[in-house]
C-alpha positions in Angstrom: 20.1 1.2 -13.6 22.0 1.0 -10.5 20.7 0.7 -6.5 21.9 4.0 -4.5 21.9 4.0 -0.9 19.5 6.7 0.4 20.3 6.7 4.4 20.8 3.4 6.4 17.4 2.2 6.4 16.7 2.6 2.2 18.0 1.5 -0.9 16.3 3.0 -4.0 16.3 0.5 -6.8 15.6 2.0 -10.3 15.5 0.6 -13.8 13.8 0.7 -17.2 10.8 -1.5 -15.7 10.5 -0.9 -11.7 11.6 1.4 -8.8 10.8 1.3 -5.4 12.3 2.2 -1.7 13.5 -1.0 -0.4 13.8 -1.5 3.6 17.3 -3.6 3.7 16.2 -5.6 6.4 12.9 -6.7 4.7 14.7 -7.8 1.9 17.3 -9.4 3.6 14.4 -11.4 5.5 12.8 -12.5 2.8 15.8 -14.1 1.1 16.2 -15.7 4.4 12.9 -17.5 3.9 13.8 -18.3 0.7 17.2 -20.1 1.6 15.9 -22.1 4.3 12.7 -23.3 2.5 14.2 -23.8 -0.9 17.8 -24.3 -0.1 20.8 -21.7 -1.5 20.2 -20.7 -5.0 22.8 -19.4 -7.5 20.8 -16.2 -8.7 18.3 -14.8 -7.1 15.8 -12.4 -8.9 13.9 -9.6 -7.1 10.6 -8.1 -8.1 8.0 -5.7 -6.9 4.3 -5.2 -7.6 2.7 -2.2 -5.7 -1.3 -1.4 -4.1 -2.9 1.1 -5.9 -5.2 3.9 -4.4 -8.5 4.8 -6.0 -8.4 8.5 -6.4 -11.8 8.6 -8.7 -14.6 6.1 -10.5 -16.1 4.0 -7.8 -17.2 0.9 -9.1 -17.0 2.3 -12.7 -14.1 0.1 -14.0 -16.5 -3.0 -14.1 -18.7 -1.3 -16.2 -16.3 -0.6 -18.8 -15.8 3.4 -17.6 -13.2 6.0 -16.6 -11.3 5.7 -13.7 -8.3 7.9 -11.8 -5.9 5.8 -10.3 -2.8 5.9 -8.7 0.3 3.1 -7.4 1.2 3.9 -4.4 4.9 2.7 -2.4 3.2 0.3 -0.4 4.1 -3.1 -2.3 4.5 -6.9 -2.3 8.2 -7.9 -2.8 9.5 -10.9 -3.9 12.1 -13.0 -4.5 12.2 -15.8 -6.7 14.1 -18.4 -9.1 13.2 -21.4 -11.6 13.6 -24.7 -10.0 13.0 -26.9 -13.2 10.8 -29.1 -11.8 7.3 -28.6 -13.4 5.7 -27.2 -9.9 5.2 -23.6 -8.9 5.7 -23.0 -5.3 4.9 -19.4 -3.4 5.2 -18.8 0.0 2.9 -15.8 0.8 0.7 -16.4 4.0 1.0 -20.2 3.6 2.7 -22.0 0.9 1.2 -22.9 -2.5 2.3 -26.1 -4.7 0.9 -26.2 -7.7 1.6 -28.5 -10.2 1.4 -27.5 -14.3 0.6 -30.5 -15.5 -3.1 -29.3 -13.6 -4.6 -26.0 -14.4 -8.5 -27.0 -14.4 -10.7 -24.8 -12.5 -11.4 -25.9 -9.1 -14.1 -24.7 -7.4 -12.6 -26.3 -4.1 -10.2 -23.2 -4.5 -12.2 -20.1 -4.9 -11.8 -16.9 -3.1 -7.9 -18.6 -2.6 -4.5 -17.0 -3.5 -4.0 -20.9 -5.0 -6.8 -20.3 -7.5 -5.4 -17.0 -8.7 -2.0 -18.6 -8.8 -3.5 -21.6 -11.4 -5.9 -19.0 -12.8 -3.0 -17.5 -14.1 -0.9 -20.3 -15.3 -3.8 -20.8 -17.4 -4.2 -17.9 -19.5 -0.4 -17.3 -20.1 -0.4 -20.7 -21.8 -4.0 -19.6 -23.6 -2.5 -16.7 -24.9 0.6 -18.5 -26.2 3.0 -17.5 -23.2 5.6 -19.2 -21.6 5.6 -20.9 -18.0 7.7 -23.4 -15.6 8.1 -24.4 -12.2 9.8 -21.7 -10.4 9.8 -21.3 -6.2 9.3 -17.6 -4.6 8.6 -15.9 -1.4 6.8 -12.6 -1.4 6.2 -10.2 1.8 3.4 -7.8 1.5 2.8 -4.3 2.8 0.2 -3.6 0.9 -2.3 -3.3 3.9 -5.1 -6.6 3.8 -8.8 -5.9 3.1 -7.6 -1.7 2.9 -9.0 -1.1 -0.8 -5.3 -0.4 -1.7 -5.9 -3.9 -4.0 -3.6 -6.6 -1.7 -5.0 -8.9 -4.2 -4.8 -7.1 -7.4 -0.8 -6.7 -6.4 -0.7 -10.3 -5.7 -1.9 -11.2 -8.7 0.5 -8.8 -11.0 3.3 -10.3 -9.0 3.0 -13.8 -10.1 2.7 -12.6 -13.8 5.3 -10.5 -13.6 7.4 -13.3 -12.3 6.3 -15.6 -14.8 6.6 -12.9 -17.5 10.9 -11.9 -16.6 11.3 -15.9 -15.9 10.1 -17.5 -19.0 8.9 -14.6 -21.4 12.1 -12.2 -21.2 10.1 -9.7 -20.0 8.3 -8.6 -23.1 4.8 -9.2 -21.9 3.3 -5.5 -22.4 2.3 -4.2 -18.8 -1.7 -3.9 -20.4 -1.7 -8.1 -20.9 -0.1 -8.4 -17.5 -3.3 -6.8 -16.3 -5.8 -8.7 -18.5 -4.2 -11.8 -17.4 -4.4 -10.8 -13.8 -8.1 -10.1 -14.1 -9.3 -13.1 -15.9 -7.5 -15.2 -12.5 -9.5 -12.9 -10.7 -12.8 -13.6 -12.5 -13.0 -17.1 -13.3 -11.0 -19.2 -10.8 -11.0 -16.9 -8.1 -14.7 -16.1 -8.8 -14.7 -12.4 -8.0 -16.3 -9.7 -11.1 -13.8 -7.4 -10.6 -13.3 -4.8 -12.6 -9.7 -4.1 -14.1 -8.5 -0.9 -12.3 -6.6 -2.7 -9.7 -4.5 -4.9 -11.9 -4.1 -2.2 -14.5 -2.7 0.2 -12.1 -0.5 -2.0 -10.5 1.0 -2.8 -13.7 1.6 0.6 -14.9 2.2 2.9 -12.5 1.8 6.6 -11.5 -1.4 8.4 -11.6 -3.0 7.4 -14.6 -6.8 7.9 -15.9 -7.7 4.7 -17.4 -11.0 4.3 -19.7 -12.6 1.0 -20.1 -14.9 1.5 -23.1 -12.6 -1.3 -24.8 -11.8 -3.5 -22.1 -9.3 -5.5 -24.5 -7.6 -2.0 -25.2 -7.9 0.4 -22.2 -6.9 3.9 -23.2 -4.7 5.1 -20.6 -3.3 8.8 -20.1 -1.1 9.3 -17.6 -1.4 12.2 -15.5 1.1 14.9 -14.7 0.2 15.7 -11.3 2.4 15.9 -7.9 0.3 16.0 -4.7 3.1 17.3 -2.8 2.3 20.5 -5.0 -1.2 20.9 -3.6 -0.6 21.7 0.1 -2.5 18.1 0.7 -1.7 14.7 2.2 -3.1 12.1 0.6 -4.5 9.6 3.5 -6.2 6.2 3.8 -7.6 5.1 7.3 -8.1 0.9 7.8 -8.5 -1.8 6.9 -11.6 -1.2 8.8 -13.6 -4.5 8.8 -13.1 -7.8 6.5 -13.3 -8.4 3.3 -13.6 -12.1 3.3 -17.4 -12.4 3.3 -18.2 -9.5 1.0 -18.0 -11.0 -2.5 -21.7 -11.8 -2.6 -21.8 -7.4 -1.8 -19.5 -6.3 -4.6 -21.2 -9.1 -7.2 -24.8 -7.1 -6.2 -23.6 -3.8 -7.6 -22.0 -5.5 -11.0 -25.4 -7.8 -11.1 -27.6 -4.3 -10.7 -26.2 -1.8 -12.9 -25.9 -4.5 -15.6 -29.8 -5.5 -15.0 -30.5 -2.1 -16.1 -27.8 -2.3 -19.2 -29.7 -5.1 -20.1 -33.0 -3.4 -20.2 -31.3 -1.1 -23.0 -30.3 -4.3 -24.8 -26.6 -3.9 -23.2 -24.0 -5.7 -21.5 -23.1 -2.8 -19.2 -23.7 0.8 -18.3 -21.4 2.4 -20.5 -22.9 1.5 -23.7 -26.1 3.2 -22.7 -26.8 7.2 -23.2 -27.2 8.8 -20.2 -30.0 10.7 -21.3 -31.7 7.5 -22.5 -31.6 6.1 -18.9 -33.3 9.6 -17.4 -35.4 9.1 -20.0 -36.8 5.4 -19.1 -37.1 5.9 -15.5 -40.7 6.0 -15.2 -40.6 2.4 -16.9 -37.7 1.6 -15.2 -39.4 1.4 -11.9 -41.6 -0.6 -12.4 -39.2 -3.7 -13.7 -36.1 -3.4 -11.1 -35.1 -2.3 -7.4 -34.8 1.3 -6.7 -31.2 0.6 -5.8 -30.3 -0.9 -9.2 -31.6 2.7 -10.8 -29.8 4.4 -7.7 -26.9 3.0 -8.5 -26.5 3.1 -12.0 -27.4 7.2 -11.5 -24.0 6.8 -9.6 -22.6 5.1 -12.4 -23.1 7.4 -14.6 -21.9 10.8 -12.9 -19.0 9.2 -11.6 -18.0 8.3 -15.0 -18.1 11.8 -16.3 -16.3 12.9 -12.8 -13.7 10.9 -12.9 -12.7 12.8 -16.2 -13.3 16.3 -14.3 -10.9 15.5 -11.8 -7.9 14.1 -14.1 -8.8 17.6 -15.8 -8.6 19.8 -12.7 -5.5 18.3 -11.9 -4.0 18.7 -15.3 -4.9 22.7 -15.2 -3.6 22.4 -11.4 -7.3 23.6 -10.7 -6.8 21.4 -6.8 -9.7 23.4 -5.4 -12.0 22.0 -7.7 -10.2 18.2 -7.5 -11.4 18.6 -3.7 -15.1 19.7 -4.5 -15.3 16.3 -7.0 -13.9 14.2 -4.3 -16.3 15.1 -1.9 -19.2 14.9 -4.7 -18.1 11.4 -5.7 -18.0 10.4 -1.4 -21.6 11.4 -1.5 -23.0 9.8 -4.5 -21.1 6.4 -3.4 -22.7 7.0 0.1 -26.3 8.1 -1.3 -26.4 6.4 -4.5 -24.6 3.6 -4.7 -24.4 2.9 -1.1 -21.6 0.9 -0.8 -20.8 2.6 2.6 -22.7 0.6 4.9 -23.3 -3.2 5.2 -26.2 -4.3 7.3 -25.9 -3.2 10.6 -21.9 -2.4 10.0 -21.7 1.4 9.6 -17.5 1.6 11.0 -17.1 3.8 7.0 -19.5 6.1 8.0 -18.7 6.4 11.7 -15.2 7.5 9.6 -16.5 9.6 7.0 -18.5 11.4 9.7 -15.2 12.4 12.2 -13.4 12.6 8.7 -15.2 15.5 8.1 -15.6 17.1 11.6 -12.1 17.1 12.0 -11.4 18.3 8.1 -13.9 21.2 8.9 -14.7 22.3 5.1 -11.0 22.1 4.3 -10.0 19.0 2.0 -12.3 16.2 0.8 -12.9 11.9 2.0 -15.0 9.5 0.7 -15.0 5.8 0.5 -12.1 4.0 -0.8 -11.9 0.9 -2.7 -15.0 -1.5 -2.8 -16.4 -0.3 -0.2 -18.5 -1.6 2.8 -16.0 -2.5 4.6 -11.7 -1.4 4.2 -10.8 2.0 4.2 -11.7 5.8 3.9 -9.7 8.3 1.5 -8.9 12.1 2.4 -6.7 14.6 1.2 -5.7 16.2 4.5 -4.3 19.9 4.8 -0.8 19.8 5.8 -1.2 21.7 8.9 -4.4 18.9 9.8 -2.5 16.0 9.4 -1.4 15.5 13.0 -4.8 16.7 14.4 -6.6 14.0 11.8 -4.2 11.1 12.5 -4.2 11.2 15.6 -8.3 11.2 15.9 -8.5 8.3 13.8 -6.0 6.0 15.4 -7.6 7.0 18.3 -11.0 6.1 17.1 -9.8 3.0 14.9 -6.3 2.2 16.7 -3.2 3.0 16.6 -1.6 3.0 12.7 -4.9 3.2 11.2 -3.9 6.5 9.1 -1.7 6.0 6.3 0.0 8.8 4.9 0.8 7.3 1.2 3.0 8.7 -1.9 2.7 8.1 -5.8 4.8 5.6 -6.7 5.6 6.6 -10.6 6.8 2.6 -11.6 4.7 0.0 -11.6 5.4 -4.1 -11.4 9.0 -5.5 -12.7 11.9 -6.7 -12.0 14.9 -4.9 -9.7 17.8 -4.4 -10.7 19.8 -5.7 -7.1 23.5 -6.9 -7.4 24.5 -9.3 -4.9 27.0 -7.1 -3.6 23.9 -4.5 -2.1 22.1 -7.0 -0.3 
């Protein structure tokens, strides 16, 4: 419950709902911001909402399936207080003022941080919540268009914000999630799954299964890569995300076309065997790539579970071999690798590999096409692989990333820390 200092460039902030290494002069930045757009405040209140990296089930989630997850310590930070005056204002790479008196839907606003912002205003007060004007200024490191889930952690800050503000807090992490997602879906117009949000919300490394979407069953997974000999990497963001919706909603739109055929609403409702079964017929009544990737689908479900398993019975030569089987069905099968005549992911995935030389695992990370890579990267690589990808991609492209075992809430910071 207290903030210790941890060398002069750290303060570690723990308590019963968030932790996270906080860079002093960040903070005190962004409470600068705050002051001189908002004017002094008597109490301040801090929060933090961190990316998430997708260690296994590409593009499962939104097909109700399993998914290994983990929140990492890059985050969005923020700083905010009530300012009773019926209008929510966020200053996060522009400002946002939104009044609460209007919460409609506007299509002027998708693919906008303003449409997630109202999105959510919406279903707290649809699912009996509280909300009020408050003003905030958030700071992100959470790298933009890097399939560490910017967005995602955007979103679970403004409901946690809302939820410590108005709702004391009690707002399960699960709902926080839900909430996030429906902003995401319907006023931001994306068909996300809810990996992102979830993970955010919770924390750690956690294998989430989607078969009940209302009621995820998560199991959180004891597992300490620092154990394994392995860094865990991400290299990007490696191209835009900003005019890939129309890409991700072509996967969701295929692998339910062939849930549909079965009578379904998506892929995890239908037996595998059933689908093997039907692809003579199949073939004949959707793309190719709609069967390729709901054959993806369905061994990356089942893998995902295989590699929270391996981990459990610290089996990390087998995690490795899944990795690099689920890099090559996403690449082969579900093909969310290349866009067109954009092929940066592979021209990673290809030196990922030369330089990794049958020792640790990459794949894709995230949505795909465009963003980042994932490796787990032998200590005694890491300098060799770094270096060849910021020199390939630019310098900083590698991130070496940690678990971060909290996920969104408040901080406990005293004024006398900051």
């Amino acid at each position: 419950m207290i903030a210790n200092e941890k060398g002069p460039e750290t303060l570690i902030i723990n308590n019963d709902k968030a932790g996270s290494r906080v860079d002093p002069t960040r903070l005190s930045a962004l409470i600068s911001r705050f002051h001189h757009l908002y004017g002094e405040r008597p109490s301040l209140r801090f929060f933090s909402a961190p990316g998430r990296a997708e260690i296994g089930g590409n593009h499962t989630d939104h097909q109700h399936g399993r998914v290994l997850a983990a929140a990492v310590n890059l985050d969005i930070l923020c700083v905010a207080a009530p300012n009773d005056s019926g209008i929510i204002r966020v200053d996060s790479l522009g400002s946002h003022h939104l009044s609460l008196n209007d919460l409609a839907l506007r299509e002027s606003e998708n693919n906008t941080s303003a449409s997630l912002i109202r999105g959510i205003c919406s279903r707290f007060i649809q699912s009996g919540y509280k909300i009020a004007g408050f003003d905030a200024c958030l700071t992100s490191d959470v790298l933009v268009g890097s399939g560490l889930s910017s967005s995602a952690a955007f979103e679970v800050a403004i409901s946690t914000i809302l939820n410590c503000l108005f709702n004391d807090g009690l707002i399960a992490p699960e709902k926080i999630a839900l909430i996030s997602q429906y902003a995401e879906n319907v006023y931001f117009r994306k068909p996300s799954g809810l990996m992102d949000q979830m993970t955010s919300a919770v924390g750690g490394l956690v294998m989430i299964d989607f078969a009940d979407p209302e009621r995820p069953e998560l199991e959180r997974i004891d597992y300490d890569f620092s154990e394994s000999g392995h860094f865990l990497c991400v290299t990007g963001p490696l191209g835009s995300h900003s005019d890939l919706t129309d890409a991700y909603a072509a996967i969701t739109g295929e692998m339910r076309l062939i849930a549909s055929y079965f009578k379904k609403d998506t892929l995890r409702e239908v037996e595998p065997e059933a689908f093997y079964r039907a692809l003579p017929v199949l073939r004949t009544t959707v793309p190719d790539r709609a069967i390729l990737r709901a054959s993806h689908f369905f061994s990356e479900n089942a893998r995902a579970l295989s590699q929270a398993r391996a981990l459990q019975r610290r089996d990390f030569a087998e995690f490795l071999r899944l990795v690099n089987e689920s890099g090559h069905s996403s690449f082969q099968y579900l093909q969310n690798v290349c866009h067109g005549d954009d092929m940066i992911l592979a021209i990673a995935l290809s030196e990922s590999e030369r330089v990794l030389a049958g020792t640790g695992a990459s794949r894709v990370h995230g949505g795909g096409f465009a963003g980042t890579i994932q490796a787990f990267v032998p200590y005694e690589k890491l300098d060799e692989y770094s270096a060849t990808m910021d020199r390939l991609f630019g310098a900083g492209s590698c991130h070496v990333l940690n678990i971060r075992s909290e996920g969104a809430g408040e901080l406990d910071i005293k004024a006398r820390e900051l």
